[in-house]
VEXRO-394410 format. One line per 5 residues: number of its first residue (from 1); their letters; for each residue x, y, z of N, C-alpha, C, O, CB. Coordinates in steps of 0.2 Angstrom, whole numbers, plus 5000, padded with zeros to 4 digits. Glycine has a CB too. Layout:
<guvexs>
NUM> a> X/Y/Z/X/Y/Z/X/Y/Z/X/Y/Z/X/Y/Z | ...
</guvexs>
This chain:
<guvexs>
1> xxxxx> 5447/5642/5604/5447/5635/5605/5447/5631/5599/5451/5626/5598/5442/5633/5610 | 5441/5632/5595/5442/5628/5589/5448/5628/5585/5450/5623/5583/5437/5630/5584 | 5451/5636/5584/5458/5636/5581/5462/5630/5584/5465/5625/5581/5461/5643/5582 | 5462/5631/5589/5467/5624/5593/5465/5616/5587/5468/5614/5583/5463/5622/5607 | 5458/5615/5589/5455/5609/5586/5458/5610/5579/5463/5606/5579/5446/5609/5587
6> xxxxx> 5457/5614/5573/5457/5613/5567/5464/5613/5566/5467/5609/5563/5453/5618/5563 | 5468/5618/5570/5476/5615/5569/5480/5609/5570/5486/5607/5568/5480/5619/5573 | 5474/5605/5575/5478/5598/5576/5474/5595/5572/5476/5589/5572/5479/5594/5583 | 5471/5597/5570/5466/5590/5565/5471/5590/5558/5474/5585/5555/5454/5593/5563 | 5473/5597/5554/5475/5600/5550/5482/5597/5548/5484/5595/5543/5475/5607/5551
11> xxxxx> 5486/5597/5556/5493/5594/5556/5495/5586/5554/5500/5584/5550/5494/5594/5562 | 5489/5583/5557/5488/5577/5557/5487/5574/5550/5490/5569/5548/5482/5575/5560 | 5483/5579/5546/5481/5577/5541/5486/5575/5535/5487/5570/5532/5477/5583/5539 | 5489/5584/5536/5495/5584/5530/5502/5579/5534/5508/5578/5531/5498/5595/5530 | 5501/5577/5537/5506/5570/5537/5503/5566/5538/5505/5563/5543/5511/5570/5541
16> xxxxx> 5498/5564/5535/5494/5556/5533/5493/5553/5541/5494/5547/5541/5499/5549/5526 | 5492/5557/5547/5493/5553/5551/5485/5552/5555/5480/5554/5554/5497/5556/5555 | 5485/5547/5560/5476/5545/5563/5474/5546/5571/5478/5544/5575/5475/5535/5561 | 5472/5547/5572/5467/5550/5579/5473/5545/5584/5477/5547/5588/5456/5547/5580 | 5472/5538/5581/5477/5530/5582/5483/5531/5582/5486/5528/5587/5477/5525/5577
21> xxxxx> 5485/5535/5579/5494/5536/5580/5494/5539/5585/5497/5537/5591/5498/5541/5575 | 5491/5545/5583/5493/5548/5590/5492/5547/5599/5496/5549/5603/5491/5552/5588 | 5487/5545/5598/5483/5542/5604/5491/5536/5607/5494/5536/5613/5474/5536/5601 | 5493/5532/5602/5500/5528/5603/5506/5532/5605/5510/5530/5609/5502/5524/5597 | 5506/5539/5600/5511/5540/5602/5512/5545/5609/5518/5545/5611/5512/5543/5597
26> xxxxx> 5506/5547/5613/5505/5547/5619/5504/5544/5625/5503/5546/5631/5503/5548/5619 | 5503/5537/5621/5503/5534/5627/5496/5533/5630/5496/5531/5635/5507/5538/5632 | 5490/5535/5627/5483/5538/5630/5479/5536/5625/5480/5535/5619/5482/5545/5632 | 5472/5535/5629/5466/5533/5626/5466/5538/5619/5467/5544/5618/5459/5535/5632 | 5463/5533/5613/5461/5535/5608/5453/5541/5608/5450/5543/5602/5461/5528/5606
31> xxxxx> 5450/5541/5614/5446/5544/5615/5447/5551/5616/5444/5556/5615/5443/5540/5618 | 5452/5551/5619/5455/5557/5622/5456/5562/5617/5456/5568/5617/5462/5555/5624 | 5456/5558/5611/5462/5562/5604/5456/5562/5601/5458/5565/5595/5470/5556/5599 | 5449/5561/5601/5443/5562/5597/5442/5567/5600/5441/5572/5597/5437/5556/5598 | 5441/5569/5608/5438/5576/5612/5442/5580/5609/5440/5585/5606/5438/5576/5621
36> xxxxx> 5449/5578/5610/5449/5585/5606/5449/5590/5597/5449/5595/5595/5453/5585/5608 | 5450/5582/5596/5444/5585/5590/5441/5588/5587/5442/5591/5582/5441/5584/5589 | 5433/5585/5592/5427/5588/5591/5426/5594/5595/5427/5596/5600/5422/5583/5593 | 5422/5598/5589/5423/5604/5586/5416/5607/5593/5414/5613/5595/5421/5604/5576 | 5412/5599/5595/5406/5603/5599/5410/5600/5608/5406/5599/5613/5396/5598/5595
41> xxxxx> 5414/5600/5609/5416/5599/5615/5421/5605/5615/5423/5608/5610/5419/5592/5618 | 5423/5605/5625/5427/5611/5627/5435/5608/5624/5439/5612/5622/5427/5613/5635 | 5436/5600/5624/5441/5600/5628/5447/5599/5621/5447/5595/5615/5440/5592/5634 | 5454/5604/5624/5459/5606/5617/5464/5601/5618/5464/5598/5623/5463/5613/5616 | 5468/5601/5612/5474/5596/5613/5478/5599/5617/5478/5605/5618/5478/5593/5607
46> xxxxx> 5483/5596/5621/5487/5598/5625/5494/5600/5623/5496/5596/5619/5487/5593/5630 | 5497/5603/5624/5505/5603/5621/5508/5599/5619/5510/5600/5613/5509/5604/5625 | 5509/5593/5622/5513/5588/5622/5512/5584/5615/5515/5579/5612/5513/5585/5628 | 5504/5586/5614/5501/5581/5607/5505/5587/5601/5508/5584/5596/5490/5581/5606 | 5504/5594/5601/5507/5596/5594/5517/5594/5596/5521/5592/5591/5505/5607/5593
51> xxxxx> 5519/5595/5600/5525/5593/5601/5528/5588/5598/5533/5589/5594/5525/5592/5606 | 5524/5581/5599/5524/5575/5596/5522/5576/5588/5525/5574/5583/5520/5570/5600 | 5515/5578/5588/5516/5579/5580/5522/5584/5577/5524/5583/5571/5508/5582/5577 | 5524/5588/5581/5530/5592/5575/5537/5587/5578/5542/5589/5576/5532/5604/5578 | 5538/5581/5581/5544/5578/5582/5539/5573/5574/5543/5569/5573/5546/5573/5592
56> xxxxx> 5535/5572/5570/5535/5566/5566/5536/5571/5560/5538/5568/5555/5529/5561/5565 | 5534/5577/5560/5537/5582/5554/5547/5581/5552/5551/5581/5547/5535/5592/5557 | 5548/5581/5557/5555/5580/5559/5558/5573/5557/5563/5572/5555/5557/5581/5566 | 5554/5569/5558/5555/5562/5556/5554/5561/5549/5559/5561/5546/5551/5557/5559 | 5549/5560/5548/5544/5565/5540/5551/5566/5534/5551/5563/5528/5541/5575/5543
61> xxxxx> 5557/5571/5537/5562/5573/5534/5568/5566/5533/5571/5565/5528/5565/5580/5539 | 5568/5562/5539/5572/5558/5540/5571/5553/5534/5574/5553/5529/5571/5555/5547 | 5564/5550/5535/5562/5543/5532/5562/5545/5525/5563/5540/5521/5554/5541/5534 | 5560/5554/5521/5559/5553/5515/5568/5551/5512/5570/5548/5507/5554/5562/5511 | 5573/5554/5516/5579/5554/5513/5580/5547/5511/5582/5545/5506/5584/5556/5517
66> xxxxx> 5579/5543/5518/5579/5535/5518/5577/5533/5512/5581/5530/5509/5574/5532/5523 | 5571/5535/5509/5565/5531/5505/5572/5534/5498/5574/5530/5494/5554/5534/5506 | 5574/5539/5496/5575/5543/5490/5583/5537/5491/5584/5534/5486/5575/5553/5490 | 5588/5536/5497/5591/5532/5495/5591/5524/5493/5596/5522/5490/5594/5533/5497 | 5587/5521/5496/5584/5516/5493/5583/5515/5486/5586/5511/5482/5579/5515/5497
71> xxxxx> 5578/5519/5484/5577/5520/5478/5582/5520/5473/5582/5516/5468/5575/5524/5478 | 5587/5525/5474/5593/5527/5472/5597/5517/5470/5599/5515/5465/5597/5533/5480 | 5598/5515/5477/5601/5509/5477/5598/5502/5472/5601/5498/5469/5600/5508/5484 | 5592/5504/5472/5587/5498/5466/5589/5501/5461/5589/5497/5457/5578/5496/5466 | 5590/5507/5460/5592/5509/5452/5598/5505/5450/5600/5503/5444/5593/5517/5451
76> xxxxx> 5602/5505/5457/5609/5502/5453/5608/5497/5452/5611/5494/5448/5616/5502/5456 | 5604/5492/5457/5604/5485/5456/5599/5484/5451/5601/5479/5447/5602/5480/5464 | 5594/5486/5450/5589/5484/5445/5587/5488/5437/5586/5485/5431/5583/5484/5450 | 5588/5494/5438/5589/5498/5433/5584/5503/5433/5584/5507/5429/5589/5495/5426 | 5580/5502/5439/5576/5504/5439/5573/5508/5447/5573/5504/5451/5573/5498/5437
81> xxxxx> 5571/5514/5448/5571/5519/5455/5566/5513/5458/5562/5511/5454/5567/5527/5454 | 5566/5512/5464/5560/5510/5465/5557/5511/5471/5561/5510/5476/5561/5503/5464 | 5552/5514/5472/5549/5517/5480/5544/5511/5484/5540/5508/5481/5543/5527/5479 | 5547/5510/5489/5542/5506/5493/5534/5508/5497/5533/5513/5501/5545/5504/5496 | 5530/5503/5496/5524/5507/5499/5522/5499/5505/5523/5493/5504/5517/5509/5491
86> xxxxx> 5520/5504/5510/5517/5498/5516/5512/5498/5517/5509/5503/5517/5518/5497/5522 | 5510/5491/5519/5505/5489/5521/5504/5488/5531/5509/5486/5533/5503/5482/5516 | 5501/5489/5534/5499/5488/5542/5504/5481/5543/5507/5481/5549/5491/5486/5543 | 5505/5476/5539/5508/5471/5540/5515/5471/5540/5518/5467/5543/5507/5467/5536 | 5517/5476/5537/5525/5478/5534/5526/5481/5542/5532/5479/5542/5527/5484/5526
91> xxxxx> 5525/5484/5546/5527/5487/5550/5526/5485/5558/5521/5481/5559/5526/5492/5548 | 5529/5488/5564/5526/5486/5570/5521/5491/5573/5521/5497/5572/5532/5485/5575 | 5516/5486/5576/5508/5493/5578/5511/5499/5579/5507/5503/5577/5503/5491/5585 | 5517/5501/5583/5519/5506/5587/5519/5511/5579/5516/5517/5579/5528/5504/5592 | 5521/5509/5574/5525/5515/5569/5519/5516/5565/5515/5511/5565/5533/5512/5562
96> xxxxx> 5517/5521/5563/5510/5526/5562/5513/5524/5553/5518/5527/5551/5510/5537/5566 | 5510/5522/5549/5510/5520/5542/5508/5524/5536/5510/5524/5530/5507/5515/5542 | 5504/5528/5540/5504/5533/5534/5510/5540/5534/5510/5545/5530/5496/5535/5534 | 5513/5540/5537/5519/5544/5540/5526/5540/5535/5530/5543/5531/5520/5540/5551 | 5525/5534/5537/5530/5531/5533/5527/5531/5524/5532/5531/5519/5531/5522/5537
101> xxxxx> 5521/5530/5523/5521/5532/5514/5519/5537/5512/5518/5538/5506/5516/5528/5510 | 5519/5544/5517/5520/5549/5515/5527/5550/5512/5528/5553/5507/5518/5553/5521 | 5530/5548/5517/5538/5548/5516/5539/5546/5508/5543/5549/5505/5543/5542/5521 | 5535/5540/5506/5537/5536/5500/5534/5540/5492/5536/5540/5486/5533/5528/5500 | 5528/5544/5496/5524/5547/5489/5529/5554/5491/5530/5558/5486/5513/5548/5489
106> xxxxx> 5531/5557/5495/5536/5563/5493/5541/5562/5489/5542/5566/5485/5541/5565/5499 | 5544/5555/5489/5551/5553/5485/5547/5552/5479/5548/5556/5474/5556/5546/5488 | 5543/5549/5479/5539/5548/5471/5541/5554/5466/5544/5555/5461/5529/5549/5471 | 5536/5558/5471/5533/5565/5467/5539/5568/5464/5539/5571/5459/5528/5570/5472 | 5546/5568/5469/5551/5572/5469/5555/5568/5461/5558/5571/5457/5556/5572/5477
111> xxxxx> 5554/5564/5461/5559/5559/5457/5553/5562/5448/5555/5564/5443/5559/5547/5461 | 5547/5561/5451/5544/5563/5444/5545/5569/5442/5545/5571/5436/5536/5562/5443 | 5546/5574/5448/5545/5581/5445/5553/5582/5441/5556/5586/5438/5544/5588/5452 | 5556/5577/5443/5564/5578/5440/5564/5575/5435/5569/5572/5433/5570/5576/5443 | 5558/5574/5432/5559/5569/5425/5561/5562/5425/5562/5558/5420/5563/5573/5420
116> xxxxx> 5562/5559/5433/5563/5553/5434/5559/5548/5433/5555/5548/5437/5564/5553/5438 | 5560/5542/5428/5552/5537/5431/5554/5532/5436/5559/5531/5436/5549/5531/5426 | 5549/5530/5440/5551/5525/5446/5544/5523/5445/5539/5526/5443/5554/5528/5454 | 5546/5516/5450/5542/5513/5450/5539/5512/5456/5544/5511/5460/5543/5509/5448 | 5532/5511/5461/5529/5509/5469/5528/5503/5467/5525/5500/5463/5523/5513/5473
121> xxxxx> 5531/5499/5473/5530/5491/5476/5530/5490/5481/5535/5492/5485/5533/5485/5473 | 5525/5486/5481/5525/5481/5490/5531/5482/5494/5536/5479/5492/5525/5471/5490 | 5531/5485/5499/5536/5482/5504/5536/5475/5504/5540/5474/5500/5535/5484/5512 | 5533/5472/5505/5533/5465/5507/5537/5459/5500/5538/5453/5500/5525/5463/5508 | 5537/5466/5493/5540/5461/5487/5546/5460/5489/5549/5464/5490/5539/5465/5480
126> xxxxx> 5549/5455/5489/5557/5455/5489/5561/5455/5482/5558/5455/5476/5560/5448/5492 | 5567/5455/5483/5570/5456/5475/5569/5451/5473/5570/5452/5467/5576/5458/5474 | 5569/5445/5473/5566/5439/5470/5560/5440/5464/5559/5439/5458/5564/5434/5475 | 5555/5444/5469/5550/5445/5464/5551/5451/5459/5548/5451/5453/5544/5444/5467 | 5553/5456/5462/5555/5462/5458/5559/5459/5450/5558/5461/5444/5562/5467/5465
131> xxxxx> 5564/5456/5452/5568/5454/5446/5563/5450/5441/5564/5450/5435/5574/5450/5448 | 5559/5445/5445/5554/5442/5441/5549/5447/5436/5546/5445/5431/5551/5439/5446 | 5548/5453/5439/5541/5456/5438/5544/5463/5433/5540/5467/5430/5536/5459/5446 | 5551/5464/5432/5553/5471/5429/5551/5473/5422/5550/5479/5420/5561/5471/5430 | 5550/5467/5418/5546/5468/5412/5542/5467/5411/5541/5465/5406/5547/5467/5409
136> xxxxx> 5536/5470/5416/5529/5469/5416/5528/5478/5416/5530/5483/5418/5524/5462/5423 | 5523/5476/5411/5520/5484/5408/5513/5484/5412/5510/5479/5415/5520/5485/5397 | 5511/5490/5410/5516/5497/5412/5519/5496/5421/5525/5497/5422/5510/5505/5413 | 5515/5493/5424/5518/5494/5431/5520/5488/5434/5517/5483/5434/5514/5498/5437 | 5527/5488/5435/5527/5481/5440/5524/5478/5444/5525/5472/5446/5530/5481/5442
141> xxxxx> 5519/5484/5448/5515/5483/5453/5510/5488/5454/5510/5493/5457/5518/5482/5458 | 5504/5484/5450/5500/5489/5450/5495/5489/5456/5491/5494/5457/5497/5489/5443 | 5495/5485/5459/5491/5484/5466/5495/5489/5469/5493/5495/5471/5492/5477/5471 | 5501/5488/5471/5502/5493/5475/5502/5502/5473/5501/5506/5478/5508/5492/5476 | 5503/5502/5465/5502/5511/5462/5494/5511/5466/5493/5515/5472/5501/5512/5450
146> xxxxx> 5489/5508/5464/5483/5510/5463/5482/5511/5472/5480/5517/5474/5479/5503/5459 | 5485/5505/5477/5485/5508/5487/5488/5514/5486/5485/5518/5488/5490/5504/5495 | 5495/5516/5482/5497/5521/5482/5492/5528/5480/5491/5532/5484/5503/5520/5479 | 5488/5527/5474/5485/5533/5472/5480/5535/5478/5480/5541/5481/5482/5532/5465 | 5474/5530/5480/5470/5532/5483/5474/5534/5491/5473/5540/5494/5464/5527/5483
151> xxxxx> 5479/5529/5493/5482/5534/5499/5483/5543/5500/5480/5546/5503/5490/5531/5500 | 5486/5544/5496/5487/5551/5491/5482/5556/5489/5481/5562/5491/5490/5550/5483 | 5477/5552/5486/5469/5555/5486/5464/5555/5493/5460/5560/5493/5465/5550/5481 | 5466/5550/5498/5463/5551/5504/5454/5549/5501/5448/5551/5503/5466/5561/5506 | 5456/5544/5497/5451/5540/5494/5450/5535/5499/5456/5532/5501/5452/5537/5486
156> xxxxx> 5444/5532/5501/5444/5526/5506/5441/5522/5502/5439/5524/5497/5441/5527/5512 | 5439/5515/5502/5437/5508/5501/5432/5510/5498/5432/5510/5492/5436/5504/5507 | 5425/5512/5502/5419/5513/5502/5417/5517/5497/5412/5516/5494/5417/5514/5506 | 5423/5523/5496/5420/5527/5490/5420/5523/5484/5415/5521/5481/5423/5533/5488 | 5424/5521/5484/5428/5518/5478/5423/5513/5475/5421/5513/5469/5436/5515/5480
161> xxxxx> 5419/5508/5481/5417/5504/5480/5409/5508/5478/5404/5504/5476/5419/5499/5484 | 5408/5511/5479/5400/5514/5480/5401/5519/5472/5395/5519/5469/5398/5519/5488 | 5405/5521/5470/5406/5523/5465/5405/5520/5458/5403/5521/5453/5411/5525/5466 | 5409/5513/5462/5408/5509/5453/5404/5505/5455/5403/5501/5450/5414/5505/5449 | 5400/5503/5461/5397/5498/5463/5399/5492/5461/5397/5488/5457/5391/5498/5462
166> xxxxx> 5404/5492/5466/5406/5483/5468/5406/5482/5475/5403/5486/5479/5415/5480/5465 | 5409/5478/5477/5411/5474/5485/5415/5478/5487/5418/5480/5482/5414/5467/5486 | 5417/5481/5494/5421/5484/5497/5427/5479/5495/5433/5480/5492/5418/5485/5505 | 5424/5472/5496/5429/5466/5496/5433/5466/5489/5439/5465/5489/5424/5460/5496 | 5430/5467/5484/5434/5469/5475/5439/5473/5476/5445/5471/5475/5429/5474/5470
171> xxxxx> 5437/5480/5480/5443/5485/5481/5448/5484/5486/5451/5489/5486/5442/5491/5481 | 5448/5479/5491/5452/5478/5495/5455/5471/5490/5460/5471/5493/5448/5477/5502 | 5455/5465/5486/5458/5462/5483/5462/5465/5479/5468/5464/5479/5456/5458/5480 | 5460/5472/5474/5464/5476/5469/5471/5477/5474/5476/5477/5470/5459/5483/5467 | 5471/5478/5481/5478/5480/5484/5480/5476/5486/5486/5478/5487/5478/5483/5487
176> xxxxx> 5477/5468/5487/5479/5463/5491/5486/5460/5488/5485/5457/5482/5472/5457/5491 | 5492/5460/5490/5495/5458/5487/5497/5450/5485/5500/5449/5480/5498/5460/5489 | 5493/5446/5489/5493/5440/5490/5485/5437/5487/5483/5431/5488/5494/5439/5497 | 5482/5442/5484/5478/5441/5478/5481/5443/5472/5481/5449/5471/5472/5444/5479 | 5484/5439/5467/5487/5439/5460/5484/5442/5456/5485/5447/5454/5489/5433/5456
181> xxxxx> 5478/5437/5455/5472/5439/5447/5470/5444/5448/5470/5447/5443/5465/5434/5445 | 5466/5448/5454/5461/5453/5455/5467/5458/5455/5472/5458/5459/5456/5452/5462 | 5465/5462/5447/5468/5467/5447/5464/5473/5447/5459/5472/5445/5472/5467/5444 | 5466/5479/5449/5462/5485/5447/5457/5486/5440/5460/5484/5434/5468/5491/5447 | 5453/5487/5441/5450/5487/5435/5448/5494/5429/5446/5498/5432/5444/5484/5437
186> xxxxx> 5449/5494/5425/5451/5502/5421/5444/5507/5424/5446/5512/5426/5451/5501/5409 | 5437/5507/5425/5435/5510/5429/5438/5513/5434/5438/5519/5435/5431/5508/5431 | 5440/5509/5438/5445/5510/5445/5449/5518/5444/5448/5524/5446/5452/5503/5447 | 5455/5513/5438/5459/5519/5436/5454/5526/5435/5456/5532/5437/5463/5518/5429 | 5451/5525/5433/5447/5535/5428/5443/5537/5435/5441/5543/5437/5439/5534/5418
191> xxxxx> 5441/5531/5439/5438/5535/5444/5443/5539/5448/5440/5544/5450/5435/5531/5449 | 5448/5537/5449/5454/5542/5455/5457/5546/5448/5459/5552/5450/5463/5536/5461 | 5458/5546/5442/5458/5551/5438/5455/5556/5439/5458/5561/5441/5457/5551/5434 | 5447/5555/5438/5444/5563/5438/5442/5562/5446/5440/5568/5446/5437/5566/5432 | 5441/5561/5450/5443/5561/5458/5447/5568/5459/5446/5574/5460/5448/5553/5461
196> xxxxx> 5455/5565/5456/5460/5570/5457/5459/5576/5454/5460/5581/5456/5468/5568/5456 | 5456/5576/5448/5457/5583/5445/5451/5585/5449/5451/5591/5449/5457/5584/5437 | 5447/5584/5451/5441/5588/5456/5444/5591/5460/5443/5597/5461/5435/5584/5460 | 5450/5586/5466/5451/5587/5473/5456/5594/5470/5455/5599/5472/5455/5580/5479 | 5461/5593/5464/5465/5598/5462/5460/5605/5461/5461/5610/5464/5469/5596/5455
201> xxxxx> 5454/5603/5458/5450/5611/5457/5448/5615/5463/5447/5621/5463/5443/5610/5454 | 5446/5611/5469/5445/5612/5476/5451/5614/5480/5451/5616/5486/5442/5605/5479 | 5456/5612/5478/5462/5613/5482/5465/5621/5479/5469/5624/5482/5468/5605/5481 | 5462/5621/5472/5466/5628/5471/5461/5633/5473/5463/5638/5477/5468/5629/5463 | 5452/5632/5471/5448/5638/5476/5451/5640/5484/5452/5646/5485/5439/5633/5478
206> xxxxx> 5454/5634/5488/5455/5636/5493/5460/5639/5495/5460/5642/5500/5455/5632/5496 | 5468/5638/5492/5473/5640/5490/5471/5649/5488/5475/5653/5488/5476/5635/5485 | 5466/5650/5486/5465/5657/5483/5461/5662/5489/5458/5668/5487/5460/5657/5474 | 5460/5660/5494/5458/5662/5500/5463/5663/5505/5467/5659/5505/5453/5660/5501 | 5461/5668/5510/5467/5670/5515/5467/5666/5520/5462/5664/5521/5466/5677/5519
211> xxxxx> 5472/5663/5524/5471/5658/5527/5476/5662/5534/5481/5666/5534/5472/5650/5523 | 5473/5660/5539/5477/5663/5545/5482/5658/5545/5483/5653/5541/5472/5662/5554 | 5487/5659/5551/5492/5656/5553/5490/5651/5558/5485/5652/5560/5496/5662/5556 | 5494/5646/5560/5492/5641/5563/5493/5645/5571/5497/5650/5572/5497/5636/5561 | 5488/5643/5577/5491/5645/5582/5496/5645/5587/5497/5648/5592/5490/5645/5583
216> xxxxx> 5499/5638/5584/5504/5636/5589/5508/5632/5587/5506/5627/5585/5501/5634/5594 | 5513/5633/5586/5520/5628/5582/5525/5627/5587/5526/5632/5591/5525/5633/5574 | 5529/5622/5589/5531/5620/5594/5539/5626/5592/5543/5628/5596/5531/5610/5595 | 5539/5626/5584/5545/5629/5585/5545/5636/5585/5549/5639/5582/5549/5626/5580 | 5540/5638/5587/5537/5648/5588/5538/5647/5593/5538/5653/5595/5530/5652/5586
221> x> 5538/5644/5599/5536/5645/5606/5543/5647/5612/5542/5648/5618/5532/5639/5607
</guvexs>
């Protein structure tokens, strides 16, 4: 039974998705999607929830192509790759958002491992301001890299803020797009620096251990 639990928690994970998505994408109580969860109750997810999570893997594939031709498209118009990143606002409650910037940090990563540079900005930037901002160093938008990094790191608000001791409120303007002046502040940056190289040191210990097979894959059955 826990295997059931840790495979949907696991799935969820690796596609940036939330108890909330899915609870939407069922149609059913958000509570529902906690019991099965928790590691100290009987009750397992039911079919129809890994079903739906392997239909956003499949989407997953759709959106990153989307996001890489877009990109592709600002290069010709601007000179420049450019990947979009969203905020809750950019989208309708129904569409699960970290799903969609999973999509955007796949295209990233792919375009950097090809020795590509690109740049992340606001969904909500239009090209008006894109063209405005193209020669601003280093990033054109560094609010958005910086939501981008910690999304990726799986860094929340609070650490961040409790780490450098500021306001929750500081590190929610650092992303605020509609907050100009408050930018990331160079602590910020070295904090999700060595952040990542820890989660990298933890991620290879784990990687060097045997790990079982999932139990259930909609597309094994």
């Amino acid at each position: 039974m826990l295997d059931f639990k840790c495979a949907m928690q696991t799935q969820l994970d690796s596609l940036w998705l939330t108890p909330e998505d899915l609870a939407q994408g069922l149609g059913i109580r958000v509570s529902s999607v906690h019991r099965w969860l928790d590691p100290e109750l009987d009750s397992v997810p039911v079919k129809n929830a890994f079903d739906w999570v392997y239909a956003q893997t499949e989407k997953l594939g759709d959106l990153s192509i989307q996001r890489l031709n877009q990109a592709n498209a600002a290069h010709d118009r601007f000179g420049e790759h450019i990947v979009r990143w969203y905020r809750p606002d950019d989208l309708p409650e129904t569409e699960p958002l970290g799903l969609q910037n999973l999509a955007s940090h796949h295209v990233s990563e792919q375009l950097k491992a090809q020795g590509t540079q690109c740049q992340i900005v606001y969904a909500c930037r239009d090209d008006e301001w894109i063209e405005q901002h193209l020669d601003d160093f280093p990033d054109i938008d560094p609010k958005a890299v910086f939501a981008a990094a910690t999304d990726a790191l799986g860094v929340t608000t609070s650490d961040i803020a409790r780490a450098l001791n500021v306001t929750a409120r500081s590190v929610k303007d650092w992303k605020n797009p509609k907050n100009e002046t408050m930018l990331p502040i160079d602590d910020a940056w070295e904090f999700l620096d060595v952040y990542a190289g820890t989660l990298e040191g933890r991620t290879a210990q784990l990687l060097e251990q045997a790990l079982s097979p999932l139990p259930y894959h909609p597309a094994n059955r």
